[in-house]
N, C-alpha and C positions, 0 to 999 in steps of 0.2 A: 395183454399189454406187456411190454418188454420191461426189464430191469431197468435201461437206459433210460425211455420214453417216462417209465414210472419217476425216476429222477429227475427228471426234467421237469415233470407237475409238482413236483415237492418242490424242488430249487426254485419256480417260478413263484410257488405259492409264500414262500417265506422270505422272497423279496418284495412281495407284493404287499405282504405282512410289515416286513421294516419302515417302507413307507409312507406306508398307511401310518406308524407310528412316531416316523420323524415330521409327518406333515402338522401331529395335533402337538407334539412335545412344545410347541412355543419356542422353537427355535429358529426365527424368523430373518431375515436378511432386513437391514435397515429401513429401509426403503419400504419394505411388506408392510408395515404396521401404518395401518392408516391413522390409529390413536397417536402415536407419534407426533411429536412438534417438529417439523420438518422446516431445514433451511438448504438452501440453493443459492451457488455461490458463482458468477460470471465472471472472467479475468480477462482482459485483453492480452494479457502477453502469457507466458509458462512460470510455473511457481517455482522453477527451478531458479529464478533469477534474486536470490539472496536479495531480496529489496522490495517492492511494491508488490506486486503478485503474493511472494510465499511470506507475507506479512496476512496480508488474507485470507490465506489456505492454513496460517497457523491459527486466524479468529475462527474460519469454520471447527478447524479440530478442537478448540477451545471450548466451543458451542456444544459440540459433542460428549466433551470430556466432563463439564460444566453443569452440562442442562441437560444432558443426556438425550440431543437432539438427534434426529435420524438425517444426515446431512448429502449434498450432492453438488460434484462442481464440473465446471464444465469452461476451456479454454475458447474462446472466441474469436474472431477477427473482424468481421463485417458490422456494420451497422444493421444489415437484413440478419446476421446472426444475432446481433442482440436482442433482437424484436422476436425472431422467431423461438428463442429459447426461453426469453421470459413467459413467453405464452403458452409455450410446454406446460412449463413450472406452474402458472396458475390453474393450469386446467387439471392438472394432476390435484390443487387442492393445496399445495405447499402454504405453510405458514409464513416464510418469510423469504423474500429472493434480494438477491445482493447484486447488483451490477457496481465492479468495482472500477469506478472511473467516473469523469466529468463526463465522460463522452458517451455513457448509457444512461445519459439523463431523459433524452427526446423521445429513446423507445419505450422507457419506464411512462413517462406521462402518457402515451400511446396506449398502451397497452393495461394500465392499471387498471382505468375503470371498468376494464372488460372482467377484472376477476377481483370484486370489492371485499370477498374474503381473505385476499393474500395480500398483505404488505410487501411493498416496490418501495426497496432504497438502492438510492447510489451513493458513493463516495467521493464526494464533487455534486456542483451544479446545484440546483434549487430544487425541492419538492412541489408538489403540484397536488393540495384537495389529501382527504383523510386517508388514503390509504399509499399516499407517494411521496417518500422523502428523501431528504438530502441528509448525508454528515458532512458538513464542514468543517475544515481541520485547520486552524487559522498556522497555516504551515509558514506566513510571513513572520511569524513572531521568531522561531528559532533560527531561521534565514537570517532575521536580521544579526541575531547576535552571531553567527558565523561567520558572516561577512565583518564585524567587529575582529574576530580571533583571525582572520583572513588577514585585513589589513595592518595586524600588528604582530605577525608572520612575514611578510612579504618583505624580500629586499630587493627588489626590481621596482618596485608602486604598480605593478601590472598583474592583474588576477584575470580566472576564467569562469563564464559558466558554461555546460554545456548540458541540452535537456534533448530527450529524444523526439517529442512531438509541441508546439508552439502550446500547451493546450492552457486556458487562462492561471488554475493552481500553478503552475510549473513558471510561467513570465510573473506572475504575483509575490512569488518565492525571490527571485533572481533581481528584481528591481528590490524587494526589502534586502538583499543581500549586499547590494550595491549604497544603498543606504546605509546603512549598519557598517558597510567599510570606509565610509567620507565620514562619517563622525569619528570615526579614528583618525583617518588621515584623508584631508580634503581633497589633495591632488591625486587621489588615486585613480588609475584608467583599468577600465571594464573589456575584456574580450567575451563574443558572447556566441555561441554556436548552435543549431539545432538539429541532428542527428537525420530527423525525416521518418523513424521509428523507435521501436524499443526493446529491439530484440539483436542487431547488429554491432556486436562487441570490437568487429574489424575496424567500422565503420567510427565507433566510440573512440576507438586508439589512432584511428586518424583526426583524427578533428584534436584528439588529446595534444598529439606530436604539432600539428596546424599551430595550436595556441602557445606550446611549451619555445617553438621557436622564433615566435614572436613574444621571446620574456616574462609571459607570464609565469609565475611561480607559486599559484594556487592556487587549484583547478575545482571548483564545485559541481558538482555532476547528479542529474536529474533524469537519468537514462534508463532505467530499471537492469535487463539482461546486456542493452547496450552499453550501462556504465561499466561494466566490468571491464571492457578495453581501457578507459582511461585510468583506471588501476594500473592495468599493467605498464599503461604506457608511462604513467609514474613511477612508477616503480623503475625503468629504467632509465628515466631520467635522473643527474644530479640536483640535486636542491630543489626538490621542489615538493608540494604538499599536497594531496586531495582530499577533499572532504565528500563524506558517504552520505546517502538521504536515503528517509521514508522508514530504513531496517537500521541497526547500530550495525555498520559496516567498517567498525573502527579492527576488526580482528581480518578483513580479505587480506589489508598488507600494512598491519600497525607501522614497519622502521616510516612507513610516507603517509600516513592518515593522520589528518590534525584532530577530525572529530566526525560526528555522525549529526544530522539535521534528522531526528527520530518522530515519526507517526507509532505511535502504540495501535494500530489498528487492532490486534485480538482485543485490546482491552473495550476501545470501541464499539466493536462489533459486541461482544459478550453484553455491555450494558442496553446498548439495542434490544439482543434479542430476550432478553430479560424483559424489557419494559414490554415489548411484542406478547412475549407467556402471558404479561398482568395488564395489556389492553390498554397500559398507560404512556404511550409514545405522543409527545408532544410536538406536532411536526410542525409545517412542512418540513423546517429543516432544523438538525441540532449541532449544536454548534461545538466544538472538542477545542480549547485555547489553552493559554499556558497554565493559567489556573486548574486546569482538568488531569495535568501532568499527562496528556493524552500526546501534546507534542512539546518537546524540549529538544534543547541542545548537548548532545552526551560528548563530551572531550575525550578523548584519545588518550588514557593513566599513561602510555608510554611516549606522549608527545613530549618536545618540550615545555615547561611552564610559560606561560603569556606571562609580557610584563606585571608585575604590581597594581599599577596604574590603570591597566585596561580589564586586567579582571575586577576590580572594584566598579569600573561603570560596569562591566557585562551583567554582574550581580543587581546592582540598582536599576538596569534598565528591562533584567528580569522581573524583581518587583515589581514594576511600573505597569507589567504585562501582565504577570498576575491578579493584580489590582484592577484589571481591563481596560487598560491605556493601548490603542496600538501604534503599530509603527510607523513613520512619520515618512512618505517617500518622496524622496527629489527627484525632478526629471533629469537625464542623462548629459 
């Protein structure tokens, strides 16, 4: 046998050696360990979008960080992708799967009973039977009080909202917002726009400039990657204000953000999957309200101060929410 040939039985055998060694060493890729408390996270939009999505992506990291969970996510679009990826997820054995949105509620209920081992939650929408549930995020409550901080902002009486898809959270939101600004100031008039998705930032800053030109002068926005256009379309507007949801979006363009309408969703999700480890999840669905500090209303430190007067109701009509009073809505 040659030198060369002989090298090559050695060389072959001492890699054959390494990992033989690296496969017992316990050095495992997340996902590998079946022991593992595994969570799976569904997003309809990219978690790039500083707001609903990478709120979610920072609960799963969270989960991770936290519980020391072996985690996995996965971007969506269709309704047959929803269904078809939760049932990935169960049949793999996952402990817990996330569809984040109202709108993964149908293929959750679909598809749970088929894997009674894995809990099916969504964010939004109602649970369905022991192993499907909802968080509810009573997101009206801090709506309302920004439509408060809206109306006693605005020198035109003409505000905006604009949300990327009709979905009921998001009109639930925007009517307690509209409320919350007639207890300020009754004459107030509502523009109201819906984008069509949640991922078109062009499309955001059109509908933004649409409203800015018809006087409105602060613009609440429920768009996720598409609210970013009305940032900027404020921003290069004179006088006027946006306010940020779901993420504290008070830092995209603090000199024009009045405030942020905040979902603490990691913190959410972390108590979730906590209760999921201890088999103590009380479903169908749970509910996250002001008392939970799960969602509040975070003001903008470099805004201007709101009157006197209207911070002391915002204050009491937070109490009121806390206390589990909710918000009161008038028709249009």
């Amino acid at each position: 046998m040659s030198s060369r040939l002989t090298s090559w039985y050695v060389f072959g055998f001492i890699n054959i050696a390494i990992l033989s060694l690296v496969a017992c060493s316990g050095e495992k890729r997340p996902n590998a360990d079946a022991s593992a408390f595994r969570v799976a996270l569904l997003t309809p939009g990219p978690i790039s979008d500083q707001a609903w999505n990478a709120t979610a992506y920072q609960g799963l990291e969270r989960m991770r960080d936290s519980l020391g969970a072996s985690i996995s996510h996965i971007q969506t679009k269709t309704p047959a992708e929803f269904e078809e990826n939760f049932r990935q997820y169960g049949a793999k054995g996952f402990d817990l799967v996330i569809g984040h949105g109202f709108e993964f509620q149908d293929a959750a209920r679909r598809v749970g009973p088929q894997f009674p081992q894995t809990l099916f939650a969504t964010t939004g929408g109602e649970g369905a039977g022991p192993n499907v549930v909802a968080l509810s995020f009573a997101f009206d409550e801090p709506s309302y009080l920004a439509g408060m901080a809206a109306a006693a902002m605005t020198r035109t009486g003409v505000i905006g909202v604009i949300g990327g898809t009709e979905l009921p959270p998001v009109k639930l939101g925007f009517e307690a917002f509209l409320a919350g600004a007639r207890l300020v100031r009754p004459d107030i008039r509502l523009l109201t726009a819906y984008i069509g998705n949640w991922d078109d930032a062009s499309a955001g800053k059109e509908q933004t400039l649409a409203q800015l030109s018809q006087k409105a002068d602060v613009i609440y926005q429920n768009a996720d990657a598409a609210g970013l256009g009305v940032f900027q379309a404020v921003r290069q507007a004179k006088g006027a204000w946006v306010i940020g949801s779901n993420a504290d979006q008070n830092g995209l363009a603090p000199e024009v953000t009045l405030g942020s309408v905040l979902v603490d969703v990691p913190h959410a999700f972390l108590l979730l999957a906590r209760q999921r480890q201890a088999n103590t999840v009380q479903g169908p669905t749970l509910r996250f309200a002001t008392a939970s500090e799960v969602v509040r209303w975070v003001p903008n430190p470099t805004a201007p101060p709101l009157p006197e007067q209207v911070r002391a109701k915002m204050d009491s009509v937070r109490a009121e929410f806390a206390a589990g009073a909710r918000p009161v809505l008038t028709p249009r």
